[in-house]
C-alpha positions in Angstrom: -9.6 14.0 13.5 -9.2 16.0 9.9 -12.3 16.9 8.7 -13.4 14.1 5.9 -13.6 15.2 2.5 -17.0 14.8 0.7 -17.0 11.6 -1.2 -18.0 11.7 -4.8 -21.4 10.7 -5.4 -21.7 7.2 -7.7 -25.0 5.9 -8.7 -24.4 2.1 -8.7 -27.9 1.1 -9.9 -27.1 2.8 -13.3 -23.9 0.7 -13.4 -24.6 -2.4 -16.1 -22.6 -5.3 -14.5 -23.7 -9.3 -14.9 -23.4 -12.0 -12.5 -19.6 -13.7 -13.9 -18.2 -10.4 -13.9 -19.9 -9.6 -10.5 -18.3 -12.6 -9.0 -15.5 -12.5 -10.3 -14.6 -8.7 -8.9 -16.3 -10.2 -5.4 -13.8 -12.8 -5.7 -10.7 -10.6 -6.5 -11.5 -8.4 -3.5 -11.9 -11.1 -0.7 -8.3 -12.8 -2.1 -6.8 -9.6 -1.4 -8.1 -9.2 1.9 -7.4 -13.2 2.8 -4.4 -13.1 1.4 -3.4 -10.0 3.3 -5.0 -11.5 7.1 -2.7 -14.4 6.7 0.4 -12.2 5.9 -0.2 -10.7 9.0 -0.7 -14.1 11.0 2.6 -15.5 9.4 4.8 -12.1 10.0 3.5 -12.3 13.7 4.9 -15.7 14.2 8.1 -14.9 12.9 7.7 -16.4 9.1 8.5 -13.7 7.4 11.0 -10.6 7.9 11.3 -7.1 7.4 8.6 -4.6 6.7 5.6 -5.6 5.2 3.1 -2.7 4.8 -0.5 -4.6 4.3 -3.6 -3.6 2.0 -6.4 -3.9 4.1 -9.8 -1.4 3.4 -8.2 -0.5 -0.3 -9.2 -4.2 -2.6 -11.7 -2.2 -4.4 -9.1 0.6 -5.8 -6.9 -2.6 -7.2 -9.2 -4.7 -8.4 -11.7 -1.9 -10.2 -8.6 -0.5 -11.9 -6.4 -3.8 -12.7 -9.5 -6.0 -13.2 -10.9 -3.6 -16.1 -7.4 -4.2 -18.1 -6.2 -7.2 -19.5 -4.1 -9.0 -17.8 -2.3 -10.8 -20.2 -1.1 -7.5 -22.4 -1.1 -4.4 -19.9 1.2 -2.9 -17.7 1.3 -2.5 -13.6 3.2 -0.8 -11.4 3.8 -0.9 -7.7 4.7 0.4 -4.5 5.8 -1.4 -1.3 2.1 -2.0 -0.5 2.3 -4.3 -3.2 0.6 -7.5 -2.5 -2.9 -7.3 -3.5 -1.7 -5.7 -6.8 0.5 -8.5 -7.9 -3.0 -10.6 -7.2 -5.0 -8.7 -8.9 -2.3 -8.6 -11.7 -2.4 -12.7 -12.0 0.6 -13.5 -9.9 -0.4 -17.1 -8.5 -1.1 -16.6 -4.4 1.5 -19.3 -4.2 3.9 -17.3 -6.0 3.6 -14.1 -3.9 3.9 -15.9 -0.3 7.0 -17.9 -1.3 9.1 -14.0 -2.3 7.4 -13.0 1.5 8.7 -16.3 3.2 12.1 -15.4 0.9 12.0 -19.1 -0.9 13.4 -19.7 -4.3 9.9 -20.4 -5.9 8.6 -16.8 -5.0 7.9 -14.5 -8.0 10.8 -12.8 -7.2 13.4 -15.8 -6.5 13.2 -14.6 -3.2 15.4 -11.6 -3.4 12.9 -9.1 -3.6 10.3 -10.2 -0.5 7.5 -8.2 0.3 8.3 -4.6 -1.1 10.2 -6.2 -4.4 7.4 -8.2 -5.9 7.8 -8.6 -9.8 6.5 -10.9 -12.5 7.5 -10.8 -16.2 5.1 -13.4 -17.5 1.9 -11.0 -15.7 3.3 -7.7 -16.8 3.5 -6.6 -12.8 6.8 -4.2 -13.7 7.4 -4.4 -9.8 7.0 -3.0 -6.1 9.3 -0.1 -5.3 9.9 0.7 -1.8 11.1 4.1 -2.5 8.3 6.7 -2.6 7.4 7.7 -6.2 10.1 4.9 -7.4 7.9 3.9 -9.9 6.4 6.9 -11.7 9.2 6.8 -13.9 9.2 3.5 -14.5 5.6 2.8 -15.5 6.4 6.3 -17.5 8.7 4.6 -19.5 6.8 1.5 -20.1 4.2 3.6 -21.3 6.5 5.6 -23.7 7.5 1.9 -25.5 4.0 1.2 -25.8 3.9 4.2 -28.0 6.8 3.9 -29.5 6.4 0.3 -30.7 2.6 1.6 -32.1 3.6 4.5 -33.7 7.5 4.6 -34.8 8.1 1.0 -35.4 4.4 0.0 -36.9 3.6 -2.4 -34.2 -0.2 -2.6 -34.1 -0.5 -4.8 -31.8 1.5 -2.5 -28.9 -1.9 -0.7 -27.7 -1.0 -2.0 -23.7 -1.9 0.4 -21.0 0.0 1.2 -17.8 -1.3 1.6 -14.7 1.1 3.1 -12.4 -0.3 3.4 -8.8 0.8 5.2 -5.5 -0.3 6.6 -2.6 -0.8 10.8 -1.5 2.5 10.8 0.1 4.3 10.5 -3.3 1.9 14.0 -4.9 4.9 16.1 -3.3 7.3 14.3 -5.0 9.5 15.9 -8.1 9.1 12.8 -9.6 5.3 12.9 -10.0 5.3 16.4 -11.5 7.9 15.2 -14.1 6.5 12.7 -15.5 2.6 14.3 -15.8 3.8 16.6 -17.7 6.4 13.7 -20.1 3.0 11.6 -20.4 0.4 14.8 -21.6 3.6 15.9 -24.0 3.7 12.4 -25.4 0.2 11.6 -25.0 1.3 8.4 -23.1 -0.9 5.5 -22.7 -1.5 5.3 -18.9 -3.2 5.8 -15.6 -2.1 7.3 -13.0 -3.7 6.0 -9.8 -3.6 7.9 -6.7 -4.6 5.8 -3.7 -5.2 8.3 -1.2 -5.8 6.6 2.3 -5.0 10.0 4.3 -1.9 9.0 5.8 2.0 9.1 4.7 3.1 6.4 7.6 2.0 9.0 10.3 1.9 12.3 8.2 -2.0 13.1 7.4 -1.9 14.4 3.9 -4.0 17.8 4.9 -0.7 19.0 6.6 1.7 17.8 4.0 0.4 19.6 1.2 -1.1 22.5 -0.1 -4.0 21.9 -1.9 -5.0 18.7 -1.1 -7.5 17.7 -3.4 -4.8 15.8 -5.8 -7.2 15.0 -9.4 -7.1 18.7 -9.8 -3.5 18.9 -10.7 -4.6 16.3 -13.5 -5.9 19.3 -15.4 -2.9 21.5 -14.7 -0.7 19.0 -17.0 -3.4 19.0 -19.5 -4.9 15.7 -18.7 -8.1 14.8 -17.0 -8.3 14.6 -13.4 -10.8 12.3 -11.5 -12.0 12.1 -8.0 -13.6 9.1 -7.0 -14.6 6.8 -4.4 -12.2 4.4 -3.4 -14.2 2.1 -1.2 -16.3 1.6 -4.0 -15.4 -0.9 -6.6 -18.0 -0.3 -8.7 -16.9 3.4 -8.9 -13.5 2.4 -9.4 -14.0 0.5 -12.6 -16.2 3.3 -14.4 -13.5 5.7 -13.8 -11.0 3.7 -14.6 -12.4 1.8 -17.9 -13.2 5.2 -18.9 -9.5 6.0 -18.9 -7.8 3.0 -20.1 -10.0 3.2 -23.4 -8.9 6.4 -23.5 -5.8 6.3 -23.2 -6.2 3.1 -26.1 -7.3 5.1 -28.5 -4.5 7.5 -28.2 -5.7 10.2 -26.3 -3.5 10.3 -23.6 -2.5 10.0 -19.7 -5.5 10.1 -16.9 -5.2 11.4 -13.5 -7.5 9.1 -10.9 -7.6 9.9 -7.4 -9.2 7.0 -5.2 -10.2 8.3 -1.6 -9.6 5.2 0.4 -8.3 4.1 3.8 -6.1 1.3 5.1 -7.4 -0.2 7.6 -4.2 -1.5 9.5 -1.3 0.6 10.7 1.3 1.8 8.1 3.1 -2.0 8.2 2.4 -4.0 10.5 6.1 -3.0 12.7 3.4 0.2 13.1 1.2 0.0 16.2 -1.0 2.4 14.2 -1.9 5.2 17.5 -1.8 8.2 15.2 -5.2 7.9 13.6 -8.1 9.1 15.9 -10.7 6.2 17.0 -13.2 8.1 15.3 -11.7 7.8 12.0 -11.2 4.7 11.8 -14.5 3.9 12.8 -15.9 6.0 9.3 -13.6 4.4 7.2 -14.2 0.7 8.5 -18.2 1.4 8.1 -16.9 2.0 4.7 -15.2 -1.4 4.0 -15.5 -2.1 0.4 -16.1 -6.0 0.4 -18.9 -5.6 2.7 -20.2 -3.0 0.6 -20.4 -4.8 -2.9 -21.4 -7.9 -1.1 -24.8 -6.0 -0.3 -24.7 -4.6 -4.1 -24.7 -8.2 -5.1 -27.1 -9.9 -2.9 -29.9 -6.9 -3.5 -29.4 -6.8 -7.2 -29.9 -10.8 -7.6 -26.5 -11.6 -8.7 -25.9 -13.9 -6.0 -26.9 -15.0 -2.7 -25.1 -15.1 0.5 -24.5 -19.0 -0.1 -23.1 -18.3 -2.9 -20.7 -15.6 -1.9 -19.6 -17.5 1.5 -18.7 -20.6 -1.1 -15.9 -18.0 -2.8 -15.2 -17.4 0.4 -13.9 -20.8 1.7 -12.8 -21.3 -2.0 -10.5 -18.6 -1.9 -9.7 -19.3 2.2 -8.2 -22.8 0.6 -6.3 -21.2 -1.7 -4.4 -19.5 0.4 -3.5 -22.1 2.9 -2.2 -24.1 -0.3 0.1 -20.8 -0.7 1.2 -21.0 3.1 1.9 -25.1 2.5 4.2 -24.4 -0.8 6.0 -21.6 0.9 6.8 -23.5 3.9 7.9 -26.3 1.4 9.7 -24.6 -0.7 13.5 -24.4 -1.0 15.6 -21.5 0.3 17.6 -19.8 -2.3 21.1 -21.3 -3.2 23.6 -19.2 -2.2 26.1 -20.4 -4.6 23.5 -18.2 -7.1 23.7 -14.9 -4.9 24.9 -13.3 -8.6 22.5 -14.5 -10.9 19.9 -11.9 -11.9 22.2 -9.4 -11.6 22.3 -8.6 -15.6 19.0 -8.6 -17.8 20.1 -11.4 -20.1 20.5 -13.9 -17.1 
């Protein structure tokens, strides 16, 4: 086992947060988590194919980052653990299940399935299953935000990406690139690292140099946060921080969320890398749990209360698995549309 790096210290008590907001984050965590059991029911008996890398133990990094922008006007960008951010980003559970089951009413049309989710109307600019794919891309949807604001007068452009990926991609050319692009241009975004320790079965203390990845936030110029990613609470001071930053002008942010998955790398993985003792830490850890307690001590809501969102959001997701499996496969007399922007 690696020895664990000292997580950063976050007073919640100080943290000003009502009850519908409360909820509402509560909510958004236990969909993603739902949401990402059932993927793994289905993909066991044989309803969907391919890989499917799940989310499990990292809600709170998605939901305290997407859930403190606004989802009808900002920018999000994926990887190929992309589920719970296309959720957190708006995309209908429906929507989401029918691109895993490959039907013709998924987000996608059912050509992109699990790695390729992407949704115009809720700004989710996609799931790449190449590492680092999608640096560049949320780059660039930054540099139009700009550009519309400032060179063609468009006051109304002042969206904010949030590009995330995971520690494995901090070695990657592409990364370095485009930190130093988005401090030259002052770029409105965020880049989120979620660091869960693990590059499929490479731990990140042997892949890298200095492991401790906010720091190279300050070596492009821009500011460089650590913070707990089990801690959605955390999470959404950091990242509101940043996003009204990088609003006003003021540039690109570096967050990195110390988290952990809580499955293997996808679920083709039988996950026998990671020491027992590890996981053990980490799933002590687990980020629902934790802002449940936060809730139920701080009078926000009761345990009734939170299991009623629970079985609320349990139906909701069996609706998703009944419109998948009744959905229509994709016409294969269309296997070229899509192919061209203006289609």
């Amino acid at each position: 086992m690696v020895k664990e790096r000292t997580l950063p210290s976050f007073q919640a008590d100080a943290t000003v947060i009502d009850r519908e907001e409360g909820l509402m984050l509560y909510e958004d965590m236990v969909l993603g988590r739902l949401f990402e059991d059932k993927c793994a029911e289905m993909y066991y008996r044989g309803k969907m194919f391919g890989f499917v890398h799940l989310y499990n133990g990292q809600e709170a990094v998605s939901t305290g980052v997407i859930r403190s922008m606004r989802r009808d006007r900002d920018f999000v960008c994926s990887t190929y653990r992309d589920h719970v951010h296309a959720l957190s980003a708006g995309v209908p559970a429906k929507e989401v299940l029918a691109e895993l089951f490959g039907k013709a009413t998924g987000c996608s049309k059912g050509r992109g399935g699990s790695m390729h989710l992407f949704s115009a109307e809720h700004n989710l600019l996609g799931g790449f299953a190449f590492v680092a794919e999608g640096i560049p891309v949320a780059t660039g949807a930054a540099f139009q935000s700009k550009y519309r604001r400032e060179v063609m007068g468009d006051e109304s452009a002042d969206t904010v990406t949030a590009c995330f990926f995971g520690d494995g991609a901090c070695n990657n050319g592409q990364f370095y690139e485009c930190l130093n692009m988005a401090t030259l241009w002052k770029l409105p975004i965020l880049f989120v690292v979620e660091n869960n320790k693990w590059a499929i079965g490479m731990a990140h203390e042997r892949a890298t140099s200095d492991p401790e990845i906010y720091k190279k936030g300050p070596a492009f110029g821009m500011p460089g946060y650590e913070v707990d990613g089990m801690d959605v609470l955390a999470v959404r001071e950091v990242a509101q921080e940043a996003i009204a930053r990088a609003r006003a002008g003021e540039g690109p942010t570096l967050i990195e969320a110390l988290t952990y998955r809580f499955r293997g790398h996808s679920l083709a993985d039988p996950d026998e890398l990671r020491d027992r003792e590890e996981k053990e830490f980490w799933f002590a850890r687990d980020p629902i749990k934790k802002f449940a307690a936060y809730l139920t001590e701080h009078n926000l809501a009761d345990s009734e209360e939170l299991k009623a969102i629970d079985k609320r959001v349990q139906n909701t997701i069996d609706e998703a698995v009944e419109f998948a499996q009744n959905s229509p496969e994709p016409d294969p007399g269309e296997l070229y549309r899509y192919v061209y922007a203006d289609d």
